[in-house]
C-alpha positions, 0 to 999 in steps of 0.5 A: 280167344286164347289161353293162358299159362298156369303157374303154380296153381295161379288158375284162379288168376287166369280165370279172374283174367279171363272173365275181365278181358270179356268187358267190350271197354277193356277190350277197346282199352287194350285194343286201342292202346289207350291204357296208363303206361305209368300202372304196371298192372294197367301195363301187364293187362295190355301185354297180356291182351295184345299178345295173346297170352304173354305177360302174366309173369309182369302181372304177377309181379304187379299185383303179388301180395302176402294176402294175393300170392299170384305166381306163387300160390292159391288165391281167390278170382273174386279177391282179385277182382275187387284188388283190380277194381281198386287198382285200376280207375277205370274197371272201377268207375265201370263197376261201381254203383251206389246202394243205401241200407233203408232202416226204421225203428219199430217203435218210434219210427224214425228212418235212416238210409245209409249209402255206400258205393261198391263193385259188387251185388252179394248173392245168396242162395237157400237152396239148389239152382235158386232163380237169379231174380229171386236171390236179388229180391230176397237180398231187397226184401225189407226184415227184421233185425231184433237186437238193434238198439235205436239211437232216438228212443234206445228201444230194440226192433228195425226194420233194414231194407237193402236198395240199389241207387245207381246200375253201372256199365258192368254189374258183378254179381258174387255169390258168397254161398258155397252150400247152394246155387244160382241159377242165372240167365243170359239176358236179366233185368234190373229196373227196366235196364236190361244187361247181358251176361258175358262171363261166369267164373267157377270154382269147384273146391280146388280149381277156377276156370271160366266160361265167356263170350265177347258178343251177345249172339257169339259163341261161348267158350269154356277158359280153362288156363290153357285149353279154350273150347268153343261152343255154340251160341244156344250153348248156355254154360249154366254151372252150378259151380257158378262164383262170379258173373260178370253181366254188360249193360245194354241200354241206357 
């Protein structure tokens, strides 16, 4: 584990970092040497990786944008995840998986499943410290949406049910409310398919910092831009600052 720089208030940057340097395959990418030399962030990360903390400057440049000001600004780490995975093909095809919006009309009947493939599971929370389990369950529970008009018989009323088709490698979990929280597990769950988590992104209103561990078994440590405090492995970092987690697929 290192540290890295803050550069006029680029924590946000580094905690994102971070939390994607946890994922075993980006830790073999680097590690091997077997990144894209023709992709500057691809580049930068290899630096960053191999070097232990160099390199950010080259990443900033890479990755700098009017709407992502990285080395210049404040910016968001949820934001440059989703910016990475579309930059990079291979964090993206580890993240990505498929979901299907289930909707039947109340009056005729006629279902309709619209698929999507994203890199992320939004989170929602109605309350303090809600279970993880309970937030995905109440994301998929089937409800009711009034004012939709059905394209069939033009009467109002369906029924809308979020699904999940695929589990990717790494499942990211946002939580989109800043009013309530989560309260996450170290090992969960998704359809007999059991995952790991590896990273947990916080943002208490003005700064980002991070929580990780490269193994299941090993020691967590908090990552905040330079300081890196280890942990014991039984010491769960369980926040409820909590923005991004970031769980590692176990089986197959």
């Amino acid at each position: 584990m290192f540290g890295l720089l803050n550069f006029s208030g680029s924590c946000w940057v580094n905690a994102c970092l971070q939390s994607v340097l946890r994922i075993p395959n980006v830790q073999e990418r680097y590690t091997d040497g077997t990144h894209d030399p023709t992709n500057p962030i691809d580049m930068a990360l290899y630096k960053i990786w191999s070097s232990k903390g160099d390199g950010l400057k080259e990443f900033f440049d890479a990755v700098r944008t009017e709407m992502m000001p990285a080395g210049q600004g404040i910016g968001d780490s949820h934001e440059l995840l989703v910016y990475l995975c579309d930059k990079l093909p291979f964090l993206d095809k580890l993240c990505r998986f498929k979901v299907a919006d289930s909707i039947q009309c109340k009056s005729c009947k006629k279902k309709e499943l619209k698929e999507d493939m994203v890199t992320e599971f939004s989170l929602s929370s109605s309350g303090p410290s809600s279970p993880i389990s309970d937030c995905i369950m109440n994301t998929m529970t089937p409800h009711e949406i009034p004012d939709w008009t059905c394209e069939t018989c033009k009467e109002k009323g369906c029924t809308k049910q979020q699904l999940i088709g695929s589990f990717p490698q790494v499942m990211v979990f946002h939580m989109v409310s800043t009013q309530a929280s989560v309260n996450y597990s170290s090992i969960l769950m998704l359809n007999k398919i059991h995952y790991a988590l590896l990273s947990v992104c916080c943002y208490n209103g003005s700064h980002w910092w991070s929580y990780g561990r490269n193994k299941v078994g090993e020691s967590w440590y908090t990552l905040d831009d330079t300081r890196v405090e280890e942990h014991g492995p039984k010491e769960f970092p369980l926040s409820n600052r909590m923005r991004l987690l970031i769980y590692y697929r176990l089986n197959n």
